[in-house]
C-alpha positions as CSV (number, residue, x, y, z in Angstrom):
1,X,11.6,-68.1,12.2
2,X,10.9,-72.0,11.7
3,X,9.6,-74.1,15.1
4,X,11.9,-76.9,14.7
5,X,10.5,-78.8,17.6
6,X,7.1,-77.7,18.8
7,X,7.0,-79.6,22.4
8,X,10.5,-77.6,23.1
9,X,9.0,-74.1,22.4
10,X,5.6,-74.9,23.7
11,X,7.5,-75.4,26.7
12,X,9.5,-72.5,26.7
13,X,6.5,-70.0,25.4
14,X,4.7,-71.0,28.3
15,X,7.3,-70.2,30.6
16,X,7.8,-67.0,29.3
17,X,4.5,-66.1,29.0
18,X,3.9,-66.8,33.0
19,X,6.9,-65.3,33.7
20,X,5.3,-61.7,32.2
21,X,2.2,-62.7,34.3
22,X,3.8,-63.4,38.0
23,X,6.3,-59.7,36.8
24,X,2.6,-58.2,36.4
25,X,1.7,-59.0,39.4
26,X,5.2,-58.1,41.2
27,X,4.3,-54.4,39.3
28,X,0.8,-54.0,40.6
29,X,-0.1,-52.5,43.8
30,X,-1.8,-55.8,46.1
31,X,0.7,-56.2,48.6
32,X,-0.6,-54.1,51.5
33,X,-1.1,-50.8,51.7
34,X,-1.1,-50.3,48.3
35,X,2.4,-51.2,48.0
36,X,3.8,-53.2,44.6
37,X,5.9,-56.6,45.2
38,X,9.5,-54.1,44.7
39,X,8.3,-51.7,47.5
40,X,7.0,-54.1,49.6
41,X,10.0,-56.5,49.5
42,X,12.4,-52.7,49.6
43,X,10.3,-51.6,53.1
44,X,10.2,-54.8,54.5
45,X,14.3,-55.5,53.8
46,X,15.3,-51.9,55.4
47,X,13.6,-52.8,58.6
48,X,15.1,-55.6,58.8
49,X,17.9,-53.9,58.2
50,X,17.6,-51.3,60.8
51,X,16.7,-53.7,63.5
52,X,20.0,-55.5,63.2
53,X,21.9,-52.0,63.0
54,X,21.6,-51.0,66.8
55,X,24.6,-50.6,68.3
56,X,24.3,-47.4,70.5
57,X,24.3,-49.3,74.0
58,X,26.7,-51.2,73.4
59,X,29.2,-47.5,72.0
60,X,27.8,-45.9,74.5
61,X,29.1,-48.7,77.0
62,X,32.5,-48.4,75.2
63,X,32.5,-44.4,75.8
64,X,32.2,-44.3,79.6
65,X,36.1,-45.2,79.4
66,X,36.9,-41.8,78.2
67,X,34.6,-39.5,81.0
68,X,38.0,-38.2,82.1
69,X,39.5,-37.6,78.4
70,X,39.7,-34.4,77.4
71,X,40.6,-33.3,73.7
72,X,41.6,-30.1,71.6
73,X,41.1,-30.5,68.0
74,X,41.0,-27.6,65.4
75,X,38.8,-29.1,62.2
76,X,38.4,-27.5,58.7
77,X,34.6,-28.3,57.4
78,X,34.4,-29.4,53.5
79,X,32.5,-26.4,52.9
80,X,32.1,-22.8,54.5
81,X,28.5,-22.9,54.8
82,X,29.2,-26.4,57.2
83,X,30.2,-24.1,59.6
84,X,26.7,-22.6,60.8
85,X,25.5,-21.6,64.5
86,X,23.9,-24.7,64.7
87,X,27.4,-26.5,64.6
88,X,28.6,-24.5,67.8
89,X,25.3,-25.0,69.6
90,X,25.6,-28.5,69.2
91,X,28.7,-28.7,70.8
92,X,27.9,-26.1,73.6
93,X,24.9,-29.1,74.7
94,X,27.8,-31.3,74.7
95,X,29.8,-29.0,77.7
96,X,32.3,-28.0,74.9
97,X,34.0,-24.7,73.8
98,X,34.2,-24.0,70.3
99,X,35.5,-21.1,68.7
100,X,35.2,-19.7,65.3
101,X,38.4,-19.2,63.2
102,X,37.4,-19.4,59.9
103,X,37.5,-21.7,57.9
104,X,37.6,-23.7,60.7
105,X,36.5,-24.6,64.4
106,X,38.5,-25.0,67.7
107,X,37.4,-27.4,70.1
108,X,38.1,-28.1,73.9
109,X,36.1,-30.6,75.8
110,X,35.6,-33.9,77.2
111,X,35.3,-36.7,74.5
112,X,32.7,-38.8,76.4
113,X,30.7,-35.6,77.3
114,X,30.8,-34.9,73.4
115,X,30.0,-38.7,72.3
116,X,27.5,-38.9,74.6
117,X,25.1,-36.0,73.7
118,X,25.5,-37.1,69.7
119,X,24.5,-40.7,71.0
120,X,22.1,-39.5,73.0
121,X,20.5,-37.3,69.6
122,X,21.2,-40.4,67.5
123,X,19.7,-43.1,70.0
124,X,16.0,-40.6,69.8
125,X,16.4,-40.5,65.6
126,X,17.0,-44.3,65.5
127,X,13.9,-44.6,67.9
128,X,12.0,-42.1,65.3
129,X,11.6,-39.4,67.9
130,X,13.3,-36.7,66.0
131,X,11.3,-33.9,67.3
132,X,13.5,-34.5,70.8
133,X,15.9,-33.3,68.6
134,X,14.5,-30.7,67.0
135,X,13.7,-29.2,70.4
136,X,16.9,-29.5,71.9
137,X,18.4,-26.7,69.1
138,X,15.5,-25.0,67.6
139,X,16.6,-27.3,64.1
140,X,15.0,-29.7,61.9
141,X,16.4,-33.3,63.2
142,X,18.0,-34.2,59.8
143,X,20.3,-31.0,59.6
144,X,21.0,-31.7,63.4
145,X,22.3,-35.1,62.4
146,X,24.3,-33.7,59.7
147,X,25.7,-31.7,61.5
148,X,27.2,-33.8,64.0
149,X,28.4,-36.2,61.1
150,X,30.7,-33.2,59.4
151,X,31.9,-32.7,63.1
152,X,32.7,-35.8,63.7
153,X,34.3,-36.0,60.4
154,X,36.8,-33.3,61.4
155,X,37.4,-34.8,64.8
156,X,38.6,-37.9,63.5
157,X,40.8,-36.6,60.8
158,X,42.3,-34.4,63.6
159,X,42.4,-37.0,66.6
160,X,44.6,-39.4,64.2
161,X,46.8,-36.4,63.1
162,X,47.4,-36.3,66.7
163,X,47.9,-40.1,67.3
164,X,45.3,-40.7,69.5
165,X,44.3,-43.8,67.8
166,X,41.7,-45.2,70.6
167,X,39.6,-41.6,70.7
168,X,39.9,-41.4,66.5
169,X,38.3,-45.0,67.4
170,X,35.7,-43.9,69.5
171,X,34.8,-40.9,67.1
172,X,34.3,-43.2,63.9
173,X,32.5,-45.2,66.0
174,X,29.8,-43.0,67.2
175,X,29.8,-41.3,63.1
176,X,29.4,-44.7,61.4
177,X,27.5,-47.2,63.9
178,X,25.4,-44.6,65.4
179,X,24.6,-41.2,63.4
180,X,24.4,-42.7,59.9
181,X,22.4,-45.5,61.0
182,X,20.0,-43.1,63.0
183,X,20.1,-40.7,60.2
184,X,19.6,-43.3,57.0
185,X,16.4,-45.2,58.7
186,X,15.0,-42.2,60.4
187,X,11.3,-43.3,60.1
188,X,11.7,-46.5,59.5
189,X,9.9,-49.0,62.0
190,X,12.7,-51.6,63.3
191,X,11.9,-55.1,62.9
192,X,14.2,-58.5,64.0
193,X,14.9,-61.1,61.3
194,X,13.2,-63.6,64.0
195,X,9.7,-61.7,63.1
196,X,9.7,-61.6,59.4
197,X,11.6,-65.3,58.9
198,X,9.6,-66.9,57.2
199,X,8.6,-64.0,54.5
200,X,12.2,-63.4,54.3
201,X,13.6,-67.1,53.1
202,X,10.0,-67.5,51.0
203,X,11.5,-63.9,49.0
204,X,15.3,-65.5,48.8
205,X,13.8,-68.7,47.4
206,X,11.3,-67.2,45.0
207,X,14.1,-65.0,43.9
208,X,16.0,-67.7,42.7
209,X,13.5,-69.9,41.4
210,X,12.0,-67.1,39.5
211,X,15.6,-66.2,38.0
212,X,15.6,-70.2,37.1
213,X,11.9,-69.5,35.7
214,X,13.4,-67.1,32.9
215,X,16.8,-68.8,32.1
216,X,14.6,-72.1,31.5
217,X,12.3,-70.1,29.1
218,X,14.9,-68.9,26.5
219,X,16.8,-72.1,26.9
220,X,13.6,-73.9,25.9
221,X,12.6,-70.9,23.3
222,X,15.5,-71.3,21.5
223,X,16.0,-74.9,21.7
224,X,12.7,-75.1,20.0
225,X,13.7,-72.9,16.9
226,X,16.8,-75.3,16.4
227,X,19.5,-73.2,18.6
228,X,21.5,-75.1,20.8
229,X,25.2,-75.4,21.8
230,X,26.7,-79.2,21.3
231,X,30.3,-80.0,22.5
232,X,32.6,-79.0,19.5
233,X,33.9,-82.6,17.6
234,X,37.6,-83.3,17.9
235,X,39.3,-82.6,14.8
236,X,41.7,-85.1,13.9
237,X,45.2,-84.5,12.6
238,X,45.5,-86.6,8.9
């Protein structure tokens, strides 16, 4: 390969060459705890993350509308082994009946009185203080939670079979903005974007300069060995 123009790929060797240096250091474990730049960036966004994702209050505010709603659903699990003891103690805490006729489960209860105890199992996860959880059915916290999520699951299926479109509501509700978030960042310290501002928009910005960084360093790289694109010349009709 013949250097056409040495300044160019001077230019663009150097780039590349600090480019590998600062991904080095990205890859090496300096950045507390440690932690390399990917981890430390990965923790640091799912905090973030999970202190923007509380919404329990204000679904648990919603659900007081329903105290005198009552429901009687009949939901078929995914699988058989979804449909454990743990599944009808749960809803036994909640004031519920639920009845066993395999492959499925009858239910007959209030919907509030329901929603309530899985935001009230959900709003202890979120806060990290699974082993409330754990005590309250004699089961590890996680299988608690996932159990109320394949419950849920059935519940809303069933309620919208029914056409109760306003308790389906309230069911998705409590399954998506309240178990899964409780569930997914179980141990995860919450943090508010106000906190970690100014880390967070120094990351963005370094993200795109350093994706700049790279795309100048082949540009320059190959400019330097002679390849580079030049607007096509007109060909004229004879």
């Amino acid at each position: 390969m013949i250097v056409k123009n040495k300044m160019e790929f001077a230019k663009g060797a150097f780039l590349a060459v600090t480019f590998a240096g600062v991904l080095a250091l990205i890859f090496s474990p300096v950045f507390g705890d440690g932690k390399n730049g990917l981890v430390y960036s990965d923790d640091m966004f799912n905090k973030l993350s999970k202190g923007s994702s509380y919404f329990i209050p204000k679904i648990a505010k919603s659900n007081e509308k329903f105290k005198t709603t009552d429901i009687a659903v009949v939901i078929k699990l995914d699988k058989p082994e979804q449909m454990n003891p743990l599944a009808k103690k749960l809803l036994a805490m909640a004031g519920a009946q639920a009845e066993n006729a395999s492959p499925e489960i009858k239910i007959n209860g209030n919907l509030s009185a329901v929603m309530g105890q899985v935001l009230a199992d959900a709003d202890d996860m979120f806060k990290n203080d699974g082993t409330k959880v754990a005590g309250r059915y004699g089961s590890d916290e996680k299988e608690v939670m996932t159990s109320w999520w394949n419950i849920l699951k059935g519940m809303d299926k069933e309620l919208k079979k029914q056409g109760k479109i306003e308790e389906a509501k309230m069911v998705s509700d409590v399954m998506k903005k309240a178990v899964e978030p409780a569930f997914n960042f179980y141990k995860i310290d919450a943090q508010k974007v106000t906190e970690k501002a100014g880390i967070m928009s120094g990351l963005l910005v370094f993200y795109v300069i350093y994706t700049m960084w790279w795309g100048f360093a082949i540009f320059y790289l190959f400019d330097g060995v002679g390849l580079t694109m030049k607007k096509a010349k007109v060909k004229k009709e004879v």
